[in-house]
Kinemage of the C-alpha trace (Angstrom):
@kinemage 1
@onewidth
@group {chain A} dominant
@subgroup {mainchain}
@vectorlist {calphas} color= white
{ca unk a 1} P 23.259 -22.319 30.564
{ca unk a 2} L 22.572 -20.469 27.184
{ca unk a 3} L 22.876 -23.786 25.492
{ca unk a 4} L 20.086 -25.382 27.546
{ca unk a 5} L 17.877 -21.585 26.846
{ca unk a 6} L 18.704 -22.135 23.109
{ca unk a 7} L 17.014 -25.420 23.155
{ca unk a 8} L 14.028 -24.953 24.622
{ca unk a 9} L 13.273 -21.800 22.076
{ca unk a 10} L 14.221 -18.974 23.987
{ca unk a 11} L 16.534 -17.367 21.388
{ca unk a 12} L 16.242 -17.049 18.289
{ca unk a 13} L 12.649 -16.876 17.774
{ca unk a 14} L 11.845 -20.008 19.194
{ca unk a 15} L 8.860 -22.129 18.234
{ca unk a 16} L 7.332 -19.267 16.101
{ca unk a 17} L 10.284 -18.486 14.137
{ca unk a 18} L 10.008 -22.341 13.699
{ca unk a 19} L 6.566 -22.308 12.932
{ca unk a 20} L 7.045 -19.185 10.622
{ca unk a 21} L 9.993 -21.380 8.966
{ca unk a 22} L 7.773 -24.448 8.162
{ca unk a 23} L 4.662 -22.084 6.575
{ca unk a 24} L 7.494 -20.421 4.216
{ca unk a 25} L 8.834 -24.161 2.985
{ca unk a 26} L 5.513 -25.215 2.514
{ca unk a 27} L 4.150 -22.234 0.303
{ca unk a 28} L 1.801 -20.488 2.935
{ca unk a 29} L 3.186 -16.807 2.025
{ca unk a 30} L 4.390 -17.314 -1.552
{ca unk a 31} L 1.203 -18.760 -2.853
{ca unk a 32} L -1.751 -19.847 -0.352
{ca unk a 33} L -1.852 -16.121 0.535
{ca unk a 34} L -1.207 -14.637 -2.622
{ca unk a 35} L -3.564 -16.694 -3.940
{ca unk a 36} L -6.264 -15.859 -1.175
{ca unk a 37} L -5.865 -12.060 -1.294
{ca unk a 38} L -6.557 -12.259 -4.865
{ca unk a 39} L -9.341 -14.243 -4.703
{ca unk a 40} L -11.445 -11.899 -2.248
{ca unk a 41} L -10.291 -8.924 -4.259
{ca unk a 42} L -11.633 -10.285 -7.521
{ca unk a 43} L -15.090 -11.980 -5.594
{ca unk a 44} L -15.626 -8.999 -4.009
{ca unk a 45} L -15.133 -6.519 -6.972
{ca unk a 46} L -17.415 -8.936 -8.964
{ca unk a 47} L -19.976 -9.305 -6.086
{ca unk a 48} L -20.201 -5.596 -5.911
{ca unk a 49} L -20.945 -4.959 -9.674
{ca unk a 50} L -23.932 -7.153 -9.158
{ca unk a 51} L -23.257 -8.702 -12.994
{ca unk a 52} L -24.586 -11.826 -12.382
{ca unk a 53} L -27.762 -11.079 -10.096
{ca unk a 54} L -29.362 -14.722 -10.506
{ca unk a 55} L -26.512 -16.787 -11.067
{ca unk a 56} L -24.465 -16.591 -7.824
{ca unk a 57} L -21.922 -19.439 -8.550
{ca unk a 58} L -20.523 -17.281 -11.634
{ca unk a 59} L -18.128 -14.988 -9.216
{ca unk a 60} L -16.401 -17.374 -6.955
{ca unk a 61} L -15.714 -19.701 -10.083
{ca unk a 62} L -14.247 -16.116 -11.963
{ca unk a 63} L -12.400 -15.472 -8.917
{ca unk a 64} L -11.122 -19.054 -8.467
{ca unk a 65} L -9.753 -19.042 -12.163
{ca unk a 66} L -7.958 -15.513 -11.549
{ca unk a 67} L -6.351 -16.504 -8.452
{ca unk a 68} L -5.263 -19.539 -10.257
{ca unk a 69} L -4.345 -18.201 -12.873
{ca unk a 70} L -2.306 -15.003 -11.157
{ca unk a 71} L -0.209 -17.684 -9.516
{ca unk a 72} L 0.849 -19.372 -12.745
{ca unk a 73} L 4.129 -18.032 -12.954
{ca unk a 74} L 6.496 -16.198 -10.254
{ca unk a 75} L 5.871 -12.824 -10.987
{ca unk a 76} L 2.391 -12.421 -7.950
{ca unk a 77} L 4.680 -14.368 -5.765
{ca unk a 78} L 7.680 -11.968 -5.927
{ca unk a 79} L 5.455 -8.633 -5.912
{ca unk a 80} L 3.610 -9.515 -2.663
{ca unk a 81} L 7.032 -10.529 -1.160
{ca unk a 82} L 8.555 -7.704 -2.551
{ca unk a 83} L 5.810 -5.332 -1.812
{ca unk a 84} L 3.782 -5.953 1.608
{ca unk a 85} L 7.172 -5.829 3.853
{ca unk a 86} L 7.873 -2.084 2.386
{ca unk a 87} L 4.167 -1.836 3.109
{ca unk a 88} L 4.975 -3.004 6.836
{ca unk a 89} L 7.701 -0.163 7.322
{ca unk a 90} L 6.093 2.370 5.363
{ca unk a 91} L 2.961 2.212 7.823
{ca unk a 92} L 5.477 2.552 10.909
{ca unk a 93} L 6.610 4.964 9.413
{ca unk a 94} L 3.407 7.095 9.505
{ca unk a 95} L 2.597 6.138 12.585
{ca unk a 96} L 5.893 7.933 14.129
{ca unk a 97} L 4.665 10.928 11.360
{ca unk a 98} L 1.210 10.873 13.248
{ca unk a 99} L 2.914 10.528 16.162
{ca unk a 100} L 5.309 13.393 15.774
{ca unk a 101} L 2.515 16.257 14.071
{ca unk a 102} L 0.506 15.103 17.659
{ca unk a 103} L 3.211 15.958 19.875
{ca unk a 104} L 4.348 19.185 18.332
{ca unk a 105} L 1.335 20.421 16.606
{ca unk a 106} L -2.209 21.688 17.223
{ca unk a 107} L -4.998 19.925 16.203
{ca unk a 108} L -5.576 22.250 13.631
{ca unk a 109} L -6.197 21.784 9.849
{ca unk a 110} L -2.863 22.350 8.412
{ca unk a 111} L -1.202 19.235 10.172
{ca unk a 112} L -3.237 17.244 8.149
{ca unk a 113} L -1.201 18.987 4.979
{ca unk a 114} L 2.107 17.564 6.815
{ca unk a 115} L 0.247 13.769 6.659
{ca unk a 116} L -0.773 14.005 2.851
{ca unk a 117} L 2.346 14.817 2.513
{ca unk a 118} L 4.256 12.506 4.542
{ca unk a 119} L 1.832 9.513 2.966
{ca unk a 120} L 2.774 10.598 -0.559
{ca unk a 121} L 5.917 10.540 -0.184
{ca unk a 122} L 6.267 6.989 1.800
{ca unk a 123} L 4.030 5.954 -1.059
{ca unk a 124} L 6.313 6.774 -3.640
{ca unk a 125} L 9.022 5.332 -1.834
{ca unk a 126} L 7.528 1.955 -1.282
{ca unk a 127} L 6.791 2.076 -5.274
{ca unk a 128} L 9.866 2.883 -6.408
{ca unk a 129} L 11.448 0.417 -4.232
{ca unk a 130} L 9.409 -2.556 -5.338
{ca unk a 131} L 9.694 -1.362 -9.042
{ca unk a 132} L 13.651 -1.241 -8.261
{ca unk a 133} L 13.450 -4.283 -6.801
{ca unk a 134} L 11.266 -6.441 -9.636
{ca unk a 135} L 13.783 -4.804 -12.457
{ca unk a 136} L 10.793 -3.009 -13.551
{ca unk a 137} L 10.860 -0.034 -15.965
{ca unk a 138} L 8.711 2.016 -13.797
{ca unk a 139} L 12.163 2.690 -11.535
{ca unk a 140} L 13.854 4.005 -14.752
{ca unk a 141} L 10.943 6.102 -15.334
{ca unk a 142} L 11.061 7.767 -11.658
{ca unk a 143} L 14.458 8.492 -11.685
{ca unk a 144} L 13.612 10.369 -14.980
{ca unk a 145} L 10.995 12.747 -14.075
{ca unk a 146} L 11.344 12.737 -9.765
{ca unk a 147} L 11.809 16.311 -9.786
{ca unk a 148} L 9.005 17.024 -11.543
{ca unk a 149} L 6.330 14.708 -9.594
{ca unk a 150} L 7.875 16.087 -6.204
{ca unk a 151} L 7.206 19.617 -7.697
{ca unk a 152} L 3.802 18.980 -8.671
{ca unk a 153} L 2.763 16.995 -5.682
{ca unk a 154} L 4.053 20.152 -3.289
{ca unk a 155} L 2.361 22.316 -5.454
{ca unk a 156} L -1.279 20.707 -4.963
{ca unk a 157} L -0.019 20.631 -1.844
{ca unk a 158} L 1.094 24.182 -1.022
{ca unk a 159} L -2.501 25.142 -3.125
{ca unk a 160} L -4.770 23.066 -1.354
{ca unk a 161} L -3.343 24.423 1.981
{ca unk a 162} L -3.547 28.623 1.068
{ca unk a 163} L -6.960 27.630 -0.612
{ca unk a 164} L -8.180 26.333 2.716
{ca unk a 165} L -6.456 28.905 4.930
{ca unk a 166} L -9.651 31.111 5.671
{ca unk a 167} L -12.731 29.146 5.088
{ca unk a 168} L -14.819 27.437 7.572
{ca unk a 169} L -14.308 23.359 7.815
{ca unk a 170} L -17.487 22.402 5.714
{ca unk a 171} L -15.982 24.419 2.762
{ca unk a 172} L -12.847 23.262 2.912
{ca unk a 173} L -11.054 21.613 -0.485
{ca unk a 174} L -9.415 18.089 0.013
{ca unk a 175} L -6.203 17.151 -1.966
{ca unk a 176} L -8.588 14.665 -3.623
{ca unk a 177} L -10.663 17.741 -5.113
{ca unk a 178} L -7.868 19.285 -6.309
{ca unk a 179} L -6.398 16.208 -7.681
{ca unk a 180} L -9.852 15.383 -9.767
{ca unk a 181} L -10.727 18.670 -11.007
{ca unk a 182} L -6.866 19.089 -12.919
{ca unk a 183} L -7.454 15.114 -13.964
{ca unk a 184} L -10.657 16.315 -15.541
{ca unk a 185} L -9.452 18.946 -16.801
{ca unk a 186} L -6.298 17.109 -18.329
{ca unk a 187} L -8.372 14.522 -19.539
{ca unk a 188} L -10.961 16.674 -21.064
């Protein structure tokens, strides 16, 4: 009986695992959508800047070549399939974080503390893990200094939340302030 299920698609994925199959042999997710993504990115960044206000054929022409060209060699390929199923689990992963701080917390401001910190840290995961993954110096360099960005990142953290403790919610400091005023001032 399993035999005649089997056949007709009922394990195993069936006709969308098939489907899903067929796109992957023909180069639907290692370079049409690569290749796409980049090309909105890059149209859009240049539409936005308004350079060429009379001349609108300039920016999907740029974009065309960079998408093109990004795709030359293996390297966009590998990232996005290294990259975007990381992305996948890290967002499930703050979903069952959201999840979690709404179940067992009040809807006050200091759960929103426990999210920054829950995204920073899945970020950092997901980068280190492609990095690791692509053979990329950037995995040496984390494993070199971790300590310290952890200890720096609770620390905004951990200041952000005591400078917020007592003032009202339109005075309150974001992570991002505190994360552009010591850029400025390391910078500067």
């Amino acid at each position: 009986m399993f035999e005649v299920l089997a056949s007709y698609g009922f394990f195993g994925g069936g006709e969308i695992s098939t489907l899903l199959m067929q796109f992957e042999q023909m180069g639907v997710f290692s370079y049409l959508l690569p290749f796409l993504v980049i090309f909105a990115l890059v149209f859009g960044l240049i539409s936005q800047m308004k350079l060429f206000h009379e001349n609108k054929s300039i920016p999907p022409i740029i974009a065309l070549a960079v998408a093109l060209m990004a795709l030359q060699f293996d390297l966009v390929p590998r990232f996005f399939a290294e990259i975007f199923p990381r992305l996948g689990v890290g967002l499930v992963i703050l979903l069952v974080v959201l999840i979690l701080i709404g179940l067992v917390s009040p809807k006050d401001a200091s759960s929103i503390y426990l999210v920054y910190g829950a995204m920073i840290v899945v970020a950092i995961y997901i980068l280190v893990d492609v990095a690791e993954a692509m053979n990329s110096p950037l995995a040496d360099l984390w494993y070199q200094w971790r300590g310290t960005i952890i200890f720096v990142t609770v620390f905004i953290l951990i200041v952000v939340f005591i400078i917020n403790m007592n003032k009202t919610k339109q005075e309150k400091t974001t992570f991002a302030d505190v994360a552009n005023g010591l850029w400025t001032r390391a910078t500067s």
